[in-house]
N, CA and C atoms as an extended XYZ file, in Angstrom:
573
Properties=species:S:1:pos:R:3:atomname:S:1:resname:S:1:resid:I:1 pbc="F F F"
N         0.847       -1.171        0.000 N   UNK     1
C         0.000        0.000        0.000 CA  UNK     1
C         0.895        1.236        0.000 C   UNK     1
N         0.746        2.348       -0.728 N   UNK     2
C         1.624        3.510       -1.015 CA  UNK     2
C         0.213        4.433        0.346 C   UNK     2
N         1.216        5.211        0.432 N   UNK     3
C         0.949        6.747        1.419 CA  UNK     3
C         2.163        7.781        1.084 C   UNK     3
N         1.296        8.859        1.350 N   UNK     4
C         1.614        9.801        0.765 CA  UNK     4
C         1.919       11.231        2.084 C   UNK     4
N         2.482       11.743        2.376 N   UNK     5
C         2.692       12.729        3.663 CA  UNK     5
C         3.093       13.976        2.630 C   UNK     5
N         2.164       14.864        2.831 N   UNK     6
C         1.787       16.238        2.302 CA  UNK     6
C         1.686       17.595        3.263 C   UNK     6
N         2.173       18.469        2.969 N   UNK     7
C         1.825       19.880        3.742 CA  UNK     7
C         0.073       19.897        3.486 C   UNK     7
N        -0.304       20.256        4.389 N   UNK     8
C        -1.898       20.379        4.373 CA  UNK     8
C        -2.139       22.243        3.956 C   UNK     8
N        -3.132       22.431        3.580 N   UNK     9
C        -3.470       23.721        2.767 CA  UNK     9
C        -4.877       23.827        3.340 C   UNK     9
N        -5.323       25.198        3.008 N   UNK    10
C        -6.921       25.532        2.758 CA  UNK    10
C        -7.940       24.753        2.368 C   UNK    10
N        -9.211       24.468        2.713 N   UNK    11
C        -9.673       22.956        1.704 CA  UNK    11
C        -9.383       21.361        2.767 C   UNK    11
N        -8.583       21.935        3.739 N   UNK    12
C        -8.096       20.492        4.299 CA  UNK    12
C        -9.086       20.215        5.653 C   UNK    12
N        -9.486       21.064        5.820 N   UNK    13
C        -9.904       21.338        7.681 CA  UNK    13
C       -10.896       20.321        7.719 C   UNK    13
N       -11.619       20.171        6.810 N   UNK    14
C       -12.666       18.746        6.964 CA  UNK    14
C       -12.341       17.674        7.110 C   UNK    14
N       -11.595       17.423        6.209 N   UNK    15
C       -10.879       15.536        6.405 CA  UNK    15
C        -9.785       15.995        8.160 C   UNK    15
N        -9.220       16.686        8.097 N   UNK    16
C        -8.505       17.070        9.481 CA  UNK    16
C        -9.320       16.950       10.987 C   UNK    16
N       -10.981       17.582       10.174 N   UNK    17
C       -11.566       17.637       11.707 CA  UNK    17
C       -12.016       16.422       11.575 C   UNK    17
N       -12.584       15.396       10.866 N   UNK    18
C       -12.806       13.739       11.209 CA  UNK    18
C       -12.052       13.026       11.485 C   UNK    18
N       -10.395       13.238       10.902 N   UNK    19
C        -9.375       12.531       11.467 CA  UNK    19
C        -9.313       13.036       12.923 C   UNK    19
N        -8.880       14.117       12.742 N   UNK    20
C        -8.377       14.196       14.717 CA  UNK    20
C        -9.570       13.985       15.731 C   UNK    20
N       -11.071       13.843       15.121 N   UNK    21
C       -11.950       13.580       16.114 CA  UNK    21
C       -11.942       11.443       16.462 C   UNK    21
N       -11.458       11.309       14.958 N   UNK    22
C       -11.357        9.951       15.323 CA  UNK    22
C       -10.273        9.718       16.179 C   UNK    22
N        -9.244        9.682       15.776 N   UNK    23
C        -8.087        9.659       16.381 CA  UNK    23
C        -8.058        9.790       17.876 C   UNK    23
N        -8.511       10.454       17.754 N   UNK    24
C        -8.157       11.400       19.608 CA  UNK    24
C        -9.464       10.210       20.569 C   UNK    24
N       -11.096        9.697       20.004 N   UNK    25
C       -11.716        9.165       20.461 CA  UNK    25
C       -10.836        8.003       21.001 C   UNK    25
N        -9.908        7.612       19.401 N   UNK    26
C        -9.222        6.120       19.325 CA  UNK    26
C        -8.624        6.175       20.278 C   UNK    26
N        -8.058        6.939       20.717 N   UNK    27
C        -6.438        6.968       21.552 CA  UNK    27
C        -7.705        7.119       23.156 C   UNK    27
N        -8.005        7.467       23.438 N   UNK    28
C        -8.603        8.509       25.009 CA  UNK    28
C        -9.809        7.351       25.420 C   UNK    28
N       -10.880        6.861       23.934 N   UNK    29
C       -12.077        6.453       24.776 CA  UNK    29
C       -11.674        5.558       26.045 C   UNK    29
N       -12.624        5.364       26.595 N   UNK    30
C       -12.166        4.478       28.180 CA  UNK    30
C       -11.453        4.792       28.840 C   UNK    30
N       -10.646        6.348       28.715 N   UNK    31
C        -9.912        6.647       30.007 CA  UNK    31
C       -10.550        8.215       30.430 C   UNK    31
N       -11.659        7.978       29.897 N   UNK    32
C       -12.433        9.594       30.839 CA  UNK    32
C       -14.261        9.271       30.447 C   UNK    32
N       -14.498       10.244       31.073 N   UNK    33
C       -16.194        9.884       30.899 CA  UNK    33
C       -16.313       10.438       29.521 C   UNK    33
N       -17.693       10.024       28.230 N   UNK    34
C       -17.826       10.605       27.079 CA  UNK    34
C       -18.169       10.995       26.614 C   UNK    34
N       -18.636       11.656       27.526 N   UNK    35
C       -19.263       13.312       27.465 CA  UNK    35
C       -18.510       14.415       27.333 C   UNK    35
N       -17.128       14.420       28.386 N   UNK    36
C       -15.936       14.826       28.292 CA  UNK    36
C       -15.532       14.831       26.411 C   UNK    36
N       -15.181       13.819       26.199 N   UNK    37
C       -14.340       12.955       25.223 CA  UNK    37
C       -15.447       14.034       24.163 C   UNK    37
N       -16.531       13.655       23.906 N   UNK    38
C       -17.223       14.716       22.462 CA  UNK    38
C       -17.227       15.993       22.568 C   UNK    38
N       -17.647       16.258       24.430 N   UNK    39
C       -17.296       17.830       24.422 CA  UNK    39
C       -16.029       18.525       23.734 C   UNK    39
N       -15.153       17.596       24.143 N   UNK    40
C       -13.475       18.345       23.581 CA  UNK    40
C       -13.716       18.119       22.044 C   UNK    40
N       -13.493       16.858       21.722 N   UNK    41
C       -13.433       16.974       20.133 CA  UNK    41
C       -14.091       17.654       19.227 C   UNK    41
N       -15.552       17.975       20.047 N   UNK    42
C       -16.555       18.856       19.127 CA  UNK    42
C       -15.529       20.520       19.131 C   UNK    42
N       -14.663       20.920       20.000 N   UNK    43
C       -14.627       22.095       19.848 CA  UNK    43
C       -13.147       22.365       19.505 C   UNK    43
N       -12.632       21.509       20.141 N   UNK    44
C       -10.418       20.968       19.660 CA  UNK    44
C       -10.576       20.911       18.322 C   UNK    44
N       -11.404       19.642       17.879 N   UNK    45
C       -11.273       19.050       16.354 CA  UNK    45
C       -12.053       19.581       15.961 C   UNK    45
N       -12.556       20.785       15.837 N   UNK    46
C       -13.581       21.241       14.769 CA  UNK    46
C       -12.898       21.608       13.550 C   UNK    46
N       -13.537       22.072       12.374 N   UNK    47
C       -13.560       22.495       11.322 CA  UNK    47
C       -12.789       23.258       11.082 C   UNK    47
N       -13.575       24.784       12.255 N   UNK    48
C       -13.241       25.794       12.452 CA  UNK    48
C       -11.749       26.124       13.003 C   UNK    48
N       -11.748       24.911       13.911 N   UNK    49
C       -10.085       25.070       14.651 CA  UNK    49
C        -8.693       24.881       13.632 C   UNK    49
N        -9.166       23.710       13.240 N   UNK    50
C        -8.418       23.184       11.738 CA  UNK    50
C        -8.074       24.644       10.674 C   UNK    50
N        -9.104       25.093       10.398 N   UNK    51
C        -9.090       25.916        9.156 CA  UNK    51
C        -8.003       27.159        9.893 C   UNK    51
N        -8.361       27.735       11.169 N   UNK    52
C        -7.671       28.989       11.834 CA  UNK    52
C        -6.479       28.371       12.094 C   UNK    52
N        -6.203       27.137       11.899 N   UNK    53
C        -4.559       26.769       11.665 CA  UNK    53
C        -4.120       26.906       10.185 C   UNK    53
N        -4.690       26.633        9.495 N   UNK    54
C        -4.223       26.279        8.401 CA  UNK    54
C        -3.782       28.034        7.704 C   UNK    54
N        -5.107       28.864        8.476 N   UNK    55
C        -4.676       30.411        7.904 CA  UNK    55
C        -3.648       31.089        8.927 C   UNK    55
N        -3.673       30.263        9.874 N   UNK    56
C        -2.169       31.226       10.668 CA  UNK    56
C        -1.249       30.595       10.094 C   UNK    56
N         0.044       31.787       10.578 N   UNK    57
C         1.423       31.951        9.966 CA  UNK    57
C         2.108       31.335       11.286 C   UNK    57
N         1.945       30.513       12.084 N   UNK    58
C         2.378       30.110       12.977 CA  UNK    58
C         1.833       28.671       13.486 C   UNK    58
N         0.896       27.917       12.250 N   UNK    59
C         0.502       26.690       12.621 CA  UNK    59
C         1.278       26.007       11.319 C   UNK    59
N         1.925       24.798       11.524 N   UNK    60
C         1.880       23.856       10.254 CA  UNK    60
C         1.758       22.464       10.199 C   UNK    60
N         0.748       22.190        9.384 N   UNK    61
C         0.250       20.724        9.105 CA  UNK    61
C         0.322       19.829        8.125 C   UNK    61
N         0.439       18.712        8.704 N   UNK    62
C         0.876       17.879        7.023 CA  UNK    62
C        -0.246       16.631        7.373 C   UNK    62
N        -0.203       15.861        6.535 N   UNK    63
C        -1.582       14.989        6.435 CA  UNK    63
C        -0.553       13.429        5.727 C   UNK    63
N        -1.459       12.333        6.682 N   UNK    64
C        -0.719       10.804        6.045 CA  UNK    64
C        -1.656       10.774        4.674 C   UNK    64
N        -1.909        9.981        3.979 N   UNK    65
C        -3.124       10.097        3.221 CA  UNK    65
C        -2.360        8.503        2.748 C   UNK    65
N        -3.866        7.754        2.119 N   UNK    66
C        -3.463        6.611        1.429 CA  UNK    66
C        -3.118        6.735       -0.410 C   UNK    66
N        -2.645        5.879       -1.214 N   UNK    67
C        -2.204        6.883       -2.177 CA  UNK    67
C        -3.361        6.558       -3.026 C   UNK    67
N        -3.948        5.409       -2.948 N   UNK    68
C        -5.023        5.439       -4.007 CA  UNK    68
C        -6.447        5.656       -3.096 C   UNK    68
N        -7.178        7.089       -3.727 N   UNK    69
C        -8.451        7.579       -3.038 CA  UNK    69
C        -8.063        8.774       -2.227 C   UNK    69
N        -6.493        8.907       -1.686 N   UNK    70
C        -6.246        9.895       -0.609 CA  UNK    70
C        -6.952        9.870        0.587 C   UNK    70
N        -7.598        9.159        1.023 N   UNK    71
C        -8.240        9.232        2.654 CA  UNK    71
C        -7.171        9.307        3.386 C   UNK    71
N        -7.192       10.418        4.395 N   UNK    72
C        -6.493       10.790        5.450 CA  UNK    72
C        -6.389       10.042        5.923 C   UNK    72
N        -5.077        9.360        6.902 N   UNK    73
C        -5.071        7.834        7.988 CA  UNK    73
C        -4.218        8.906        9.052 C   UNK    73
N        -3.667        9.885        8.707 N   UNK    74
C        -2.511       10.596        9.981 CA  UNK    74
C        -2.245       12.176        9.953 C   UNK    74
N        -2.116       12.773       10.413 N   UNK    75
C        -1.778       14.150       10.317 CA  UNK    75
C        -0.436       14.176       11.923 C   UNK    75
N        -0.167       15.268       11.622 N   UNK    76
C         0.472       16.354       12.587 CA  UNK    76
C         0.253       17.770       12.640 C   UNK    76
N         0.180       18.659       13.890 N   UNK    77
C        -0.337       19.508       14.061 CA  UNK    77
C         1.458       20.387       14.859 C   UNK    77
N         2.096       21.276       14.145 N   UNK    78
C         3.223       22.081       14.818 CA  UNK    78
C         3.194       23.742       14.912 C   UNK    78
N         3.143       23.883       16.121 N   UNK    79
C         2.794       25.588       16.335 CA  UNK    79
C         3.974       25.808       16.626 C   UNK    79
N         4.296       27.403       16.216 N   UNK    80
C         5.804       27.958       15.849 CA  UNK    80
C         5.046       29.277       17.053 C   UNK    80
N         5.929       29.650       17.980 N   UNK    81
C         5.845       30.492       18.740 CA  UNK    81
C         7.394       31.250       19.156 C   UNK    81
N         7.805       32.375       19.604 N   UNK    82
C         9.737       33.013       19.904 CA  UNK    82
C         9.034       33.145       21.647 C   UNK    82
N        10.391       32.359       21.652 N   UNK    83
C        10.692       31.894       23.424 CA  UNK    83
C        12.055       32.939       23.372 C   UNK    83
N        11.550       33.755       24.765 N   UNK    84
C        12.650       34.260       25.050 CA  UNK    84
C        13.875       33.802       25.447 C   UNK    84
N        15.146       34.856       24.731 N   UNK    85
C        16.053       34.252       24.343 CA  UNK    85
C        16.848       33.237       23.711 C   UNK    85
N        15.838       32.496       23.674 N   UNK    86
C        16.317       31.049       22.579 CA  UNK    86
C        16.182       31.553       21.158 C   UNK    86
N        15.014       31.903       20.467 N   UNK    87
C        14.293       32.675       19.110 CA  UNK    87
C        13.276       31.866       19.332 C   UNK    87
N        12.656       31.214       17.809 N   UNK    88
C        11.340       30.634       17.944 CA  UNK    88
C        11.450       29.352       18.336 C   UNK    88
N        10.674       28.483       19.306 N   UNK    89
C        10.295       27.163       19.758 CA  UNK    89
C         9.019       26.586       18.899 C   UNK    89
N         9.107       25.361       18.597 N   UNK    90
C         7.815       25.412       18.045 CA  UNK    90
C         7.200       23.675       19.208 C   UNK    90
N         6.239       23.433       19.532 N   UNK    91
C         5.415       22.690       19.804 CA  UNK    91
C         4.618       21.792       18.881 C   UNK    91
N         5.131       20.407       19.348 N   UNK    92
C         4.294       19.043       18.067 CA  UNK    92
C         2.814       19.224       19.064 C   UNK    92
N         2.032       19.814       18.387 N   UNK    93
C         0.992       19.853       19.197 CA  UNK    93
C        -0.032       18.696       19.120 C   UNK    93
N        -0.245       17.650       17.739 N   UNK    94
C        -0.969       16.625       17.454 CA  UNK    94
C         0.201       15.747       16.496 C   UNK    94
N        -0.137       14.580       17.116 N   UNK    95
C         0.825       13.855       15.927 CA  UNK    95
C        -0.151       12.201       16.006 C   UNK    95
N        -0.807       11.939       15.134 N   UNK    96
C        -1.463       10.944       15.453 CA  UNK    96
C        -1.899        9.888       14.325 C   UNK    96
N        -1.941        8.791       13.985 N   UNK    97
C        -2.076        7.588       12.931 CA  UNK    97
C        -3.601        6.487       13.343 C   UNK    97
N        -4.135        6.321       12.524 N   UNK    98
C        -4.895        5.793       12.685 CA  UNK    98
C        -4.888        4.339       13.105 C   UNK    98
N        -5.284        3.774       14.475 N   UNK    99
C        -4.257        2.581       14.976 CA  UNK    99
C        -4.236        1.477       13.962 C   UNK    99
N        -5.270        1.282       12.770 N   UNK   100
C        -5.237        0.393       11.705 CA  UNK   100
C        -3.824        0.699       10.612 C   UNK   100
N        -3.212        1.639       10.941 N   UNK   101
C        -2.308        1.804       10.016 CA  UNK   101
C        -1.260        1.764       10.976 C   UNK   101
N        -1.151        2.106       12.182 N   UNK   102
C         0.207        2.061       12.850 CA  UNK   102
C         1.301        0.604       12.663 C   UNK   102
N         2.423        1.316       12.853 N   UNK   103
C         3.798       -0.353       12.598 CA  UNK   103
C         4.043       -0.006       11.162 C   UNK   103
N         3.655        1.073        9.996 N   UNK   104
C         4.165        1.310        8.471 CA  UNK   104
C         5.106        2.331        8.651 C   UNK   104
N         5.287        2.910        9.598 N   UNK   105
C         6.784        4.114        9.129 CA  UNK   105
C         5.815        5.463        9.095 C   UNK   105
N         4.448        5.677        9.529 N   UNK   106
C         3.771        6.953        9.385 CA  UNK   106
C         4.453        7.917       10.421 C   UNK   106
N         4.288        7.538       11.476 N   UNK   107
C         4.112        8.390       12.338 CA  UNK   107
C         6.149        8.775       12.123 C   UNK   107
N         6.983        8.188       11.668 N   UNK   108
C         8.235        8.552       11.671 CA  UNK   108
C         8.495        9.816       10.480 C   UNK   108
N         7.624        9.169        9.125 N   UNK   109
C         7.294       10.303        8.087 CA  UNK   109
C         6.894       11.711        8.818 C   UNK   109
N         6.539       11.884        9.586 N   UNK   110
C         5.264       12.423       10.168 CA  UNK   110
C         6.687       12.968       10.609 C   UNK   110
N         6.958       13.023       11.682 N   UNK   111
C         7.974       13.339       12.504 CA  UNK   111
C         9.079       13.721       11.589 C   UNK   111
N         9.541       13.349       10.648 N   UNK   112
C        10.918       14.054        9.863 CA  UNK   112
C        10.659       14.898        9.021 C   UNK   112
N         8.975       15.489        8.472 N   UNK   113
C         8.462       16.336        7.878 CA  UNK   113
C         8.399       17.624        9.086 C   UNK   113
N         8.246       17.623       10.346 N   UNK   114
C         8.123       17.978       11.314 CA  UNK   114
C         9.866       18.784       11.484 C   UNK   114
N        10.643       17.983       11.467 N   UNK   115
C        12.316       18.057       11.965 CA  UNK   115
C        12.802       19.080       10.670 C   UNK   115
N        12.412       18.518        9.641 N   UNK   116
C        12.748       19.343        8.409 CA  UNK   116
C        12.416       20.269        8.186 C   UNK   116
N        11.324       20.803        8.518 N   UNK   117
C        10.743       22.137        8.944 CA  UNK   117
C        11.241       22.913        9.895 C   UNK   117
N        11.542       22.370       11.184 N   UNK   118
C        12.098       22.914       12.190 CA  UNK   118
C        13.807       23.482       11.624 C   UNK   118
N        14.094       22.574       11.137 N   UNK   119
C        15.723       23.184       10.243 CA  UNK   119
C        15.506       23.861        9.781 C   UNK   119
N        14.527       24.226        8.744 N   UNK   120
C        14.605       25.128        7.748 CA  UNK   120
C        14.001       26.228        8.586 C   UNK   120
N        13.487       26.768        8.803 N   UNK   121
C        13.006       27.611        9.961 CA  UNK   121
C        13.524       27.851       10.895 C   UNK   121
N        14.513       27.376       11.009 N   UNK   122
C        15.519       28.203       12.405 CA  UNK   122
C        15.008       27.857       13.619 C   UNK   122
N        14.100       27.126       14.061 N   UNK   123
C        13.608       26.693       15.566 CA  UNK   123
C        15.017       26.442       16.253 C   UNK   123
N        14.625       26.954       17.576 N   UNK   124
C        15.777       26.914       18.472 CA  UNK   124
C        15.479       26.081       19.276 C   UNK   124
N        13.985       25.367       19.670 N   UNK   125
C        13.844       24.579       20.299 CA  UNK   125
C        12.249       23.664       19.876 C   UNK   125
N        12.280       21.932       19.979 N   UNK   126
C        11.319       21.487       19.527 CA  UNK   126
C        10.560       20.746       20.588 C   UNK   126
N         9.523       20.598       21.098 N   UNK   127
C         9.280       19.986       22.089 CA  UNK   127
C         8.194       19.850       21.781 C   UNK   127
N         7.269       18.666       22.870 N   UNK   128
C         5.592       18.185       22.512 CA  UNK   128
C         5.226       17.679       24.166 C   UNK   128
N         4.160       18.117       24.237 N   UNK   129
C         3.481       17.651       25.687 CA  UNK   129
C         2.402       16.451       25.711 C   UNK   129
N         2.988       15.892       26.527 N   UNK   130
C         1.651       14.136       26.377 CA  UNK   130
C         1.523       14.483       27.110 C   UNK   130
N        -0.141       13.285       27.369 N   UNK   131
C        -0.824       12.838       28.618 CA  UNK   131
C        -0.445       11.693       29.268 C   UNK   131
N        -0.567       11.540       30.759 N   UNK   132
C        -0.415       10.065       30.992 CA  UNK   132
C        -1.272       10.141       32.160 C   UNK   132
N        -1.345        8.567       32.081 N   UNK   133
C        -2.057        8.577       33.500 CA  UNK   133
C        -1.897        9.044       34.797 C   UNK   133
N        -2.807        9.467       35.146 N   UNK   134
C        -2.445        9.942       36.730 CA  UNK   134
C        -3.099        8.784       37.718 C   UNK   134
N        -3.154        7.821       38.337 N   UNK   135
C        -3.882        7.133       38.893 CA  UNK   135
C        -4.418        8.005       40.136 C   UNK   135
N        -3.289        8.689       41.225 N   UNK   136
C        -4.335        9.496       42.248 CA  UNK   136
C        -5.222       10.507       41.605 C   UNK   136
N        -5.167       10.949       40.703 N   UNK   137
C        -6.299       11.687       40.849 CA  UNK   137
C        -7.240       11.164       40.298 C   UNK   137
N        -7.359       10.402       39.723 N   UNK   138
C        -8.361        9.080       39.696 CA  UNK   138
C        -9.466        9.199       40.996 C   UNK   138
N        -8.954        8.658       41.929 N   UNK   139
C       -10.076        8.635       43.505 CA  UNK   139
C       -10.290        9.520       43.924 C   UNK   139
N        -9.975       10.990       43.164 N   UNK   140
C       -10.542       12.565       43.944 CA  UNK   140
C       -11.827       12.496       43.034 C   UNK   140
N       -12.914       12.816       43.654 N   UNK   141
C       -14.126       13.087       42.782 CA  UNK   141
C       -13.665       14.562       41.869 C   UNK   141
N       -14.290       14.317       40.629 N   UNK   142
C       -13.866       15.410       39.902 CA  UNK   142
C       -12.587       15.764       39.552 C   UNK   142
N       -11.230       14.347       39.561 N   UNK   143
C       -10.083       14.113       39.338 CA  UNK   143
C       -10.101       14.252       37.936 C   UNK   143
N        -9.108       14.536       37.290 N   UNK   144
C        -8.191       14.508       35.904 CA  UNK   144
C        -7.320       13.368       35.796 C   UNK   144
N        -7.748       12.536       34.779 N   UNK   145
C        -6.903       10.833       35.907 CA  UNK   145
C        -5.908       10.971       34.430 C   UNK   145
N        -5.677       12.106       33.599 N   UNK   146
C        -4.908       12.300       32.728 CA  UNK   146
C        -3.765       13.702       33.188 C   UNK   146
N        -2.269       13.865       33.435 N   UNK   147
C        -2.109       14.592       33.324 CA  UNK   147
C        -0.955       14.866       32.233 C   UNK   147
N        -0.215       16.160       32.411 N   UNK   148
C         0.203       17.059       31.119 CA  UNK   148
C         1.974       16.316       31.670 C   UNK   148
N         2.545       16.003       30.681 N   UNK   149
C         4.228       16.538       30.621 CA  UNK   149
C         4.594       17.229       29.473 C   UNK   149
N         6.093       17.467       29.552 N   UNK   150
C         6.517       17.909       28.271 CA  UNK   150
C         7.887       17.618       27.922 C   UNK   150
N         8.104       16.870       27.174 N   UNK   151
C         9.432       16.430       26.635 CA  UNK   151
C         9.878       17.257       25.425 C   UNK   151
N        11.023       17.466       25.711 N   UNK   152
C        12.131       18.376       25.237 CA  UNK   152
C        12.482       17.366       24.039 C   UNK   152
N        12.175       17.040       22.744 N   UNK   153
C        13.127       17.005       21.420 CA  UNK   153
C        14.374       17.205       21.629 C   UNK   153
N        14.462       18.397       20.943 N   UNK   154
C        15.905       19.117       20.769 CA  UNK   154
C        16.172       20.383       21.264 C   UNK   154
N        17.531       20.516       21.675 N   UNK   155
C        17.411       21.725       22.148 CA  UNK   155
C        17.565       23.041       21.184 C   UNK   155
N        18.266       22.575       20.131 N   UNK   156
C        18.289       23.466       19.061 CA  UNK   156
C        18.488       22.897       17.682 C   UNK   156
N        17.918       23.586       16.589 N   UNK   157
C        18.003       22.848       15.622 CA  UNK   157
C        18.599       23.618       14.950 C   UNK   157
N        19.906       23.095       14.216 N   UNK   158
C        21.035       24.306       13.149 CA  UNK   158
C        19.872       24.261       11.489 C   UNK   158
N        19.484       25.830       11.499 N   UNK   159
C        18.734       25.995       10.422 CA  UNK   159
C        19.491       27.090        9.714 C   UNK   159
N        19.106       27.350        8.128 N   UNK   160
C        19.750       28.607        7.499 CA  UNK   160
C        19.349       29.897        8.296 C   UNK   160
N        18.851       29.786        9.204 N   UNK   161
C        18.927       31.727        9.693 CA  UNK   161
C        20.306       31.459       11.013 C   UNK   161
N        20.630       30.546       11.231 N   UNK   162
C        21.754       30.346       12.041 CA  UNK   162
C        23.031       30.993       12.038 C   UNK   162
N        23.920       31.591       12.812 N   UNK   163
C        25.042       32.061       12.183 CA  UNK   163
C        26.205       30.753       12.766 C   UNK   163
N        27.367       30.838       11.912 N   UNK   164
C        28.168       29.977       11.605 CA  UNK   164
C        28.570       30.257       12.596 C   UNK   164
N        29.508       28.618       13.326 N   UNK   165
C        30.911       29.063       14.268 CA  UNK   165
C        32.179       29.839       13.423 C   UNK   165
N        33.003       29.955       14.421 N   UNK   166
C        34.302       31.134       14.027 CA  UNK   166
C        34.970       30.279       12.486 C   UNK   166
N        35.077       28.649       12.972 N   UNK   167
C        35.415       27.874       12.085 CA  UNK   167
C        34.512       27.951       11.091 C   UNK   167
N        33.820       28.812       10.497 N   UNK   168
C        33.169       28.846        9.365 CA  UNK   168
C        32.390       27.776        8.875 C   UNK   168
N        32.262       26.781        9.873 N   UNK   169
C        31.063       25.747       10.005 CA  UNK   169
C        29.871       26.095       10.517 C   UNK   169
N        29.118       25.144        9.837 N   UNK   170
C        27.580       24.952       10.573 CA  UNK   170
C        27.572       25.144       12.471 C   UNK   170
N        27.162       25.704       12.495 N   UNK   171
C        27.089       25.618       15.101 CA  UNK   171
C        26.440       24.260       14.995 C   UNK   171
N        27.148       23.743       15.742 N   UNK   172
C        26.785       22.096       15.715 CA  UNK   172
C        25.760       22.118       17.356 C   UNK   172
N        24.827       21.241       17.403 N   UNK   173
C        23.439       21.196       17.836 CA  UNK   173
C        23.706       19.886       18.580 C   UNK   173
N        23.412       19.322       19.992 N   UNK   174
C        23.539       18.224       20.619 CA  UNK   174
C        21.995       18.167       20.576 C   UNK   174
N        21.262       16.997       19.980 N   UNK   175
C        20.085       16.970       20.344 CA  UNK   175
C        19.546       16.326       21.488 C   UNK   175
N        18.808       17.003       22.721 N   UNK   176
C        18.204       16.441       23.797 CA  UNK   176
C        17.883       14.863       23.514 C   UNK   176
N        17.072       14.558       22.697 N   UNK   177
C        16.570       13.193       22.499 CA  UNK   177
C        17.141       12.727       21.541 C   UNK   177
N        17.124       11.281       21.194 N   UNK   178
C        17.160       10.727       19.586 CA  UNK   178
C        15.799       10.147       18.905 C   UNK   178
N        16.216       10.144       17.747 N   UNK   179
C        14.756        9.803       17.469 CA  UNK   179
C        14.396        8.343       17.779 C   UNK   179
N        14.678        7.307       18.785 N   UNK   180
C        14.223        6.142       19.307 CA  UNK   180
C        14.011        7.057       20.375 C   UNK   180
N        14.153        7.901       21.045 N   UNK   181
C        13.576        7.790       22.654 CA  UNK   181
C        12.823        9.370       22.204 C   UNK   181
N        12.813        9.903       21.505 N   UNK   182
C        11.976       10.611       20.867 CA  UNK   182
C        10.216        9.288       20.780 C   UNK   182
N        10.833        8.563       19.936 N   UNK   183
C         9.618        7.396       19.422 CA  UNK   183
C         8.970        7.172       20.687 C   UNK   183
N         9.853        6.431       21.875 N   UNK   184
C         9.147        6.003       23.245 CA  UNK   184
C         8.490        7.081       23.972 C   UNK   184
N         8.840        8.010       23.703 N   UNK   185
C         7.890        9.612       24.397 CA  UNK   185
C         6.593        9.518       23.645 C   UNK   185
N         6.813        9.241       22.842 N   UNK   186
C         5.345        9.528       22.025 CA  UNK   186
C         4.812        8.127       22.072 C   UNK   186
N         5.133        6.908       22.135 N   UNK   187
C         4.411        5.892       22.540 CA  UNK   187
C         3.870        6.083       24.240 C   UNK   187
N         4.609        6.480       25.027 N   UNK   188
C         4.214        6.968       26.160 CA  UNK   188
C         3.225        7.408       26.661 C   UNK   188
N         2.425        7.954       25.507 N   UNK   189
C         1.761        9.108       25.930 CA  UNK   189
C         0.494        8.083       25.822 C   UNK   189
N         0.353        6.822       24.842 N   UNK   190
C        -1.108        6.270       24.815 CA  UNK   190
C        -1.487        5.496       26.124 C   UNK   190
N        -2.828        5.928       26.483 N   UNK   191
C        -3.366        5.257       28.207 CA  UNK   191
C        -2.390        3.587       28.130 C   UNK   191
């Protein structure tokens, strides 16, 4: 089976808002009540949310798609924001495969369309926040039995707005993670 990983455009926000409403059900149902679970997706994964990414200058999205028919199976969602003193940071804010397709190399496509961007763009820093379980707050009535981390990628990524060392080389970049324990962060994150 061929797939295809594309920058997403104008025109996209529909197949985007059924993927990430599926997706996100796929990944979450059974670890919160689902009422919760439609409330969010009706207003996270909407249309509307999708599209006001796709027209900001500070969201970028790319889409898995299958190659014959194009049905969406994966997207990623990366917001570009300037952290003081570093320059701009950007945040993997959605990165997600449809679990019938996971184990093909998507979600890695996904991720080096992501990295390649971040180079070319000068990001000084790449990072993404999962959920995980919280079990105590589980037994507090009105607990969040999901909470937030955030793992650090890289700490900087050498892009063309970079200036050279003295040695007239590229500034060489130690990256926080690799991309295997990059991979286990983001497997991490499913209940």
């Amino acid at each position: 089976m061929e797939f295809i990983i594309r920058r997403c455009h104008i025109g996209d926000e529909t197949s985007l808002s059924l993927l990430g409403k599926s997706t996100f059900l796929e990944t979450y149902a059974g670890s919160t009540q689902a009422d919760d679970l439609l409330s969010f997706v009706e207003t996270e994964h909407s249309a509307e949310r999708y599209r006001s990414w796709l027209e900001s200058r500070f969201a970028r999205l790319w889409v898995a798609e299958i190659g014959w028919g194009r049905s969406a199976i994966g997207y990623a969602v990366a917001l570009v924001s300037p952290n003081t003193g570093l320059g701009l940071e950007m945040e993997i804010k959605r990165l997600y495969v449809l679990h019938r397709f996971h184990q093909r190399g998507l979600g890695r496509r996904l991720m080096n369309e992501i990295l390649a961007t971040a180079r070319q763009d000068g990001i000084a820093e790449l990072f993404q926040k999962s959920h995980e379980r919280n079990p105590g707050k589980e037994a507090r009535p009105g607990g969040n039995p999901l909470s937030q981390r955030t793992v650090r990628l890289l700490v900087a990524i050498v892009g063309p707005n970079h200036e050279e060392d003295a040695g007239g080389g590229p500034t060489k970049v130690r990256p926080a993670a690799t991309h295997a324990s990059a991979k286990r962060a983001f497997s991490a994150r499913k209940p």
